[in-house]
N, C-alpha and C positions, 0 to 999 in steps of 0.2 A: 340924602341928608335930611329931605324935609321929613320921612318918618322918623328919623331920631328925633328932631325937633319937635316934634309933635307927642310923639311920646314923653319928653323932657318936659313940655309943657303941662300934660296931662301931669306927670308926677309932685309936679310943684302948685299944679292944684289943689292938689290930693294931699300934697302936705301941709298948705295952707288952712285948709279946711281942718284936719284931725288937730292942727294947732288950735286952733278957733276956737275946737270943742273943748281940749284942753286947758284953755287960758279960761275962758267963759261958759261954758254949761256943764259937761262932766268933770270927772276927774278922771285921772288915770287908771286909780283903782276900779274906777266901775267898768272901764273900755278895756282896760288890760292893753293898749295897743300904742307903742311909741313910736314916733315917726324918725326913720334914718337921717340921724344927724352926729356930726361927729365935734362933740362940746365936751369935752372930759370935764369930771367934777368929783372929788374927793369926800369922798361918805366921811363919816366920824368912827367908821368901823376899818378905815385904811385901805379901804379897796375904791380902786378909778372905776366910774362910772363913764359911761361913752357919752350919754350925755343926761341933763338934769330929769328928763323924763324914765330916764331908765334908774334912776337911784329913787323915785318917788315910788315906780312901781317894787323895788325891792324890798322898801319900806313897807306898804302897801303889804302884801306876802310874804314878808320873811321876818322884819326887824322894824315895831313901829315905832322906836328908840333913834331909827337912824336920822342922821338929820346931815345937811350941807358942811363940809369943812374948811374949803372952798374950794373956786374956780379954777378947774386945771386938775394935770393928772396928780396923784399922790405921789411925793416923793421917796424912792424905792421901792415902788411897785408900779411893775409894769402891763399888769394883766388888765383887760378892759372887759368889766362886767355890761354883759352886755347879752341880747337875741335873737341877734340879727340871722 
């Protein structure tokens, strides 16, 4: 068990950190790299985002129109854009 734990530790570093960069020095667009988290959030284009990092970067690359509709999955749609 203490290598999982240790391993779990490591990855919650790791996601602390790529948050970091995210919140305060880059953006998404420039790292392209979202960290697994599962925060659903509904585009203005109707498709559920897995979470707010991953509707930035699809804005970012596909739709710079897209914008937050809000928090939570879209209702009647159940697909989760997502790359993991």
């Amino acid at each position: 068990m203490k290598i999982a734990s240790k391993s779990n530790n490591v990855v919650l570093k790791i996601q602390k950190i790529i948050q970091f960069c995210l919140t305060y020095l880059i953006s998404v667009c420039e790292i392209g790299v979202c960290v697994v988290v599962n925060d659903p959030h509904c585009g203005t284009d109707n498709t559920t985002y897995s979470n707010l990092c991953e509707l930035q970067r699809a804005k970012c690359s596909t739709n710079p129109q897209l914008d937050v509709q809000y928090k939570g999955d879209c209702l009647g749609r159940f697909s989760l854009h997502s790359t993991y």
